[in-house]
PAGU-180532 format. One record per residue (C-alpha): x, y, z; residue in one letter. Coordinates in Angstrom, 1 decimal, padded with zeros to 4 digits. Example, Ala and Ser with C-alpha at 12.3 -4.5 7.8 and 13.67 -1.06 7.14 Angstrom:
<gudren <012.3; -004.5; 007.8>; 'a'>
<gudren <013.7; -001.1; 007.1>; 's'>
This chain:
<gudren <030.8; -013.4; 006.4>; 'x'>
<gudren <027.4; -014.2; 007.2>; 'x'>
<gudren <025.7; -017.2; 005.8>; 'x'>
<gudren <023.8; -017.0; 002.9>; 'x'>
<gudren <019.6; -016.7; 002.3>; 'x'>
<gudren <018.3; -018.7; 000.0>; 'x'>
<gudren <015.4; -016.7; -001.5>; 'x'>
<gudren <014.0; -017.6; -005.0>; 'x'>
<gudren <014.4; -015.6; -007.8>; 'x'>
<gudren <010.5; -015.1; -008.1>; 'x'>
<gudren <010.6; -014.2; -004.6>; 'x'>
<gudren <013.6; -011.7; -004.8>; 'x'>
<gudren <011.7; -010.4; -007.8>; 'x'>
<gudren <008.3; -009.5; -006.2>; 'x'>
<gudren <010.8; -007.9; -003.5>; 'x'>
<gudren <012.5; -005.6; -005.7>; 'x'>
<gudren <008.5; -005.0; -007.5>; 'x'>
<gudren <007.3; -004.8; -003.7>; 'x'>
<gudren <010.5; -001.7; -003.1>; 'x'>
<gudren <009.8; 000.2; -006.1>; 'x'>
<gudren <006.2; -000.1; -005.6>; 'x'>
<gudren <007.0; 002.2; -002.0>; 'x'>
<gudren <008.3; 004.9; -003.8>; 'x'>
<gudren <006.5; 008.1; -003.5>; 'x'>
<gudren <004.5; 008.5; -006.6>; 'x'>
<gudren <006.0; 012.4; -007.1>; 'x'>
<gudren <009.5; 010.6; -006.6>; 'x'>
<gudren <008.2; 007.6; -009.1>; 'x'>
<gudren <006.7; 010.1; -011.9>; 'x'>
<gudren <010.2; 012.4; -012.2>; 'x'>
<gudren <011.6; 008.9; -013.2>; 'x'>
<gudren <012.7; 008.6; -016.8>; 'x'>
<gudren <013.6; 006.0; -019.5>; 'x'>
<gudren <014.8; 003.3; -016.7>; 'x'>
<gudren <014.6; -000.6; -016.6>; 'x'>
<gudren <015.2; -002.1; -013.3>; 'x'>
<gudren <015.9; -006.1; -013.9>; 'x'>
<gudren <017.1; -008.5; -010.9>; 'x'>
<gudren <020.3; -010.7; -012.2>; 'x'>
<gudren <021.8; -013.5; -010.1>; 'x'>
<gudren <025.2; -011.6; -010.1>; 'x'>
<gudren <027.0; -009.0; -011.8>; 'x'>
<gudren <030.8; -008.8; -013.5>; 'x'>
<gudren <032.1; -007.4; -009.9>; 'x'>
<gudren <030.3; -010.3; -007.4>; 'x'>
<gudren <030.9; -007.6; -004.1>; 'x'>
<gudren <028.1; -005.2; -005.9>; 'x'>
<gudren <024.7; -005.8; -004.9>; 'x'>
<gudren <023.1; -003.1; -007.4>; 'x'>
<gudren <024.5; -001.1; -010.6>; 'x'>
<gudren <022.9; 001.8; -012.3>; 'x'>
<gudren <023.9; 002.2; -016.4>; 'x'>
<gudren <022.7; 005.0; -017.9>; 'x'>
<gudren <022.8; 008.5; -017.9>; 'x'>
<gudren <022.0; 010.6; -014.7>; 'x'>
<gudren <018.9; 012.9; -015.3>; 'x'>
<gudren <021.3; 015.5; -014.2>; 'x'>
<gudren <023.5; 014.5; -017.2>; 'x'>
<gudren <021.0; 014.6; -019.9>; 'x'>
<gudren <021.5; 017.6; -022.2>; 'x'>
<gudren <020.0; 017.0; -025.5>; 'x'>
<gudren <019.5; 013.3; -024.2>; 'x'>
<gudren <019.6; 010.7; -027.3>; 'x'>
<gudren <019.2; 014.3; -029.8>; 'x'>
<gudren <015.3; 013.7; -030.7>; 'x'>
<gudren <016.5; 010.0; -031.2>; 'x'>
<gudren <015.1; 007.1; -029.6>; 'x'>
<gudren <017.6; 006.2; -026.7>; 'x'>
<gudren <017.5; 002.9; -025.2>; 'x'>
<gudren <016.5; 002.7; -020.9>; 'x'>
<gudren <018.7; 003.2; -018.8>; 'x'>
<gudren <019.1; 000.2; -016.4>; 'x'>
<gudren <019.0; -000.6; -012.7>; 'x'>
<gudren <020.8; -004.3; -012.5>; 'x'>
<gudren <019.5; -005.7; -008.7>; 'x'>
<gudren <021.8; -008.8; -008.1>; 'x'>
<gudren <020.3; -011.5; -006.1>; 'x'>
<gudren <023.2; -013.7; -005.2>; 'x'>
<gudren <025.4; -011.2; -003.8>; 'x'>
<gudren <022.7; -009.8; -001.8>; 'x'>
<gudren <021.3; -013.1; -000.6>; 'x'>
<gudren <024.9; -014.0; 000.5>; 'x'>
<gudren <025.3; -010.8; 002.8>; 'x'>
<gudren <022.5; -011.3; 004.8>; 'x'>
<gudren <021.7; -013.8; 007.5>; 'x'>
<gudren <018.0; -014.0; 007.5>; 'x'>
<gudren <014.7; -013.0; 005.0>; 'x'>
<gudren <013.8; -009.9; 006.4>; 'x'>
<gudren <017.7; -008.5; 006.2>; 'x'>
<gudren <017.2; -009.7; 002.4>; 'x'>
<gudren <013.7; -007.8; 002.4>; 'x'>
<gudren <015.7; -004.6; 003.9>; 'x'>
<gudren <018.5; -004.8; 001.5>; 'x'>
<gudren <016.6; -005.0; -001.4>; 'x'>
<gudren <014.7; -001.7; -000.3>; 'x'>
<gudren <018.4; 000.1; 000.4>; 'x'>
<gudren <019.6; -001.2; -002.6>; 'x'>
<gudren <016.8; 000.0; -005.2>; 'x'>
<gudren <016.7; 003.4; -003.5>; 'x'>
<gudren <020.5; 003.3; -004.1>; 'x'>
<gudren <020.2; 002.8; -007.7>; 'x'>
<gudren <017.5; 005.0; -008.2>; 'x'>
<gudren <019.0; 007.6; -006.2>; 'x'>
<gudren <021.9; 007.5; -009.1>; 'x'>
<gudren <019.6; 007.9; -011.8>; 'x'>
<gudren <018.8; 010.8; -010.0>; 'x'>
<gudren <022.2; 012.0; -009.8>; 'x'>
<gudren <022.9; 011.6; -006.7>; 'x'>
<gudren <026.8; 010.3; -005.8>; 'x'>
<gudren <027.7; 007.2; -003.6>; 'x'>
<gudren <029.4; 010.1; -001.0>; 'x'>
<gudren <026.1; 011.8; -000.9>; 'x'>
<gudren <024.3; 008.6; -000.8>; 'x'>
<gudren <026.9; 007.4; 002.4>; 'x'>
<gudren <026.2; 011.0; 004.5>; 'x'>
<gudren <022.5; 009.8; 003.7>; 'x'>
<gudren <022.5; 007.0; 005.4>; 'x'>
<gudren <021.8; 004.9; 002.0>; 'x'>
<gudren <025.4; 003.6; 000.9>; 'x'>
């Protein structure tokens, strides 16, 4: 187990702002109705991201004219921190881990997302 980073959570913050912020803008616009928020850590303290929601490949008749609440990208700072042995492994992993989630609000499944490279 390597030895945990300590990065602040304003720091791990502007990290996962800095990741989304290198998404292609096409990539960034086909986005709908989702929140990403950093925690510390989740229920499961292995998982480093989670996606809730409702895949755009999912959504038929999404929320039936009603207003539905954002789906939500959860970027957990702990476990992350603890896998990683230096700053700039942290800075990588956030990157991986946002395009992860993102990637399932897209649709995309965590075997697809391994062949990828991105798992």
């Amino acid at each position: 187990m390597a030895g945990m980073v300590v990065v602040s959570r304003e720091r791990f913050e502007a990290l996962v702002a800095q990741a989304l912020d290198e998404i292609p803008d096409d990539l960034a616009e086909l986005m709908d109705n989702v929140a990403v928020l950093v925690e510390d850590e989740g229920e499961d303290p292995d998982i480093w991201g989670l996606y809730d929601g409702v895949p755009l490949t999912d959504r038929v008749d999404y929320g039936g004219g009603e207003m539905v609440m954002p789906d939500r990208i959860y970027i957990y700072r702990l476990p992350i921190c603890e896998g990683c042995e230096t700053e700039s492994e942290v800075v990588e992993q956030v990157c991986i881990t946002v395009i992860h989630e993102i990637a399932h609000h897209f649709g995309i499944e965590d075997d697809r997302l391994d062949e990828l490279g991105w798992g």
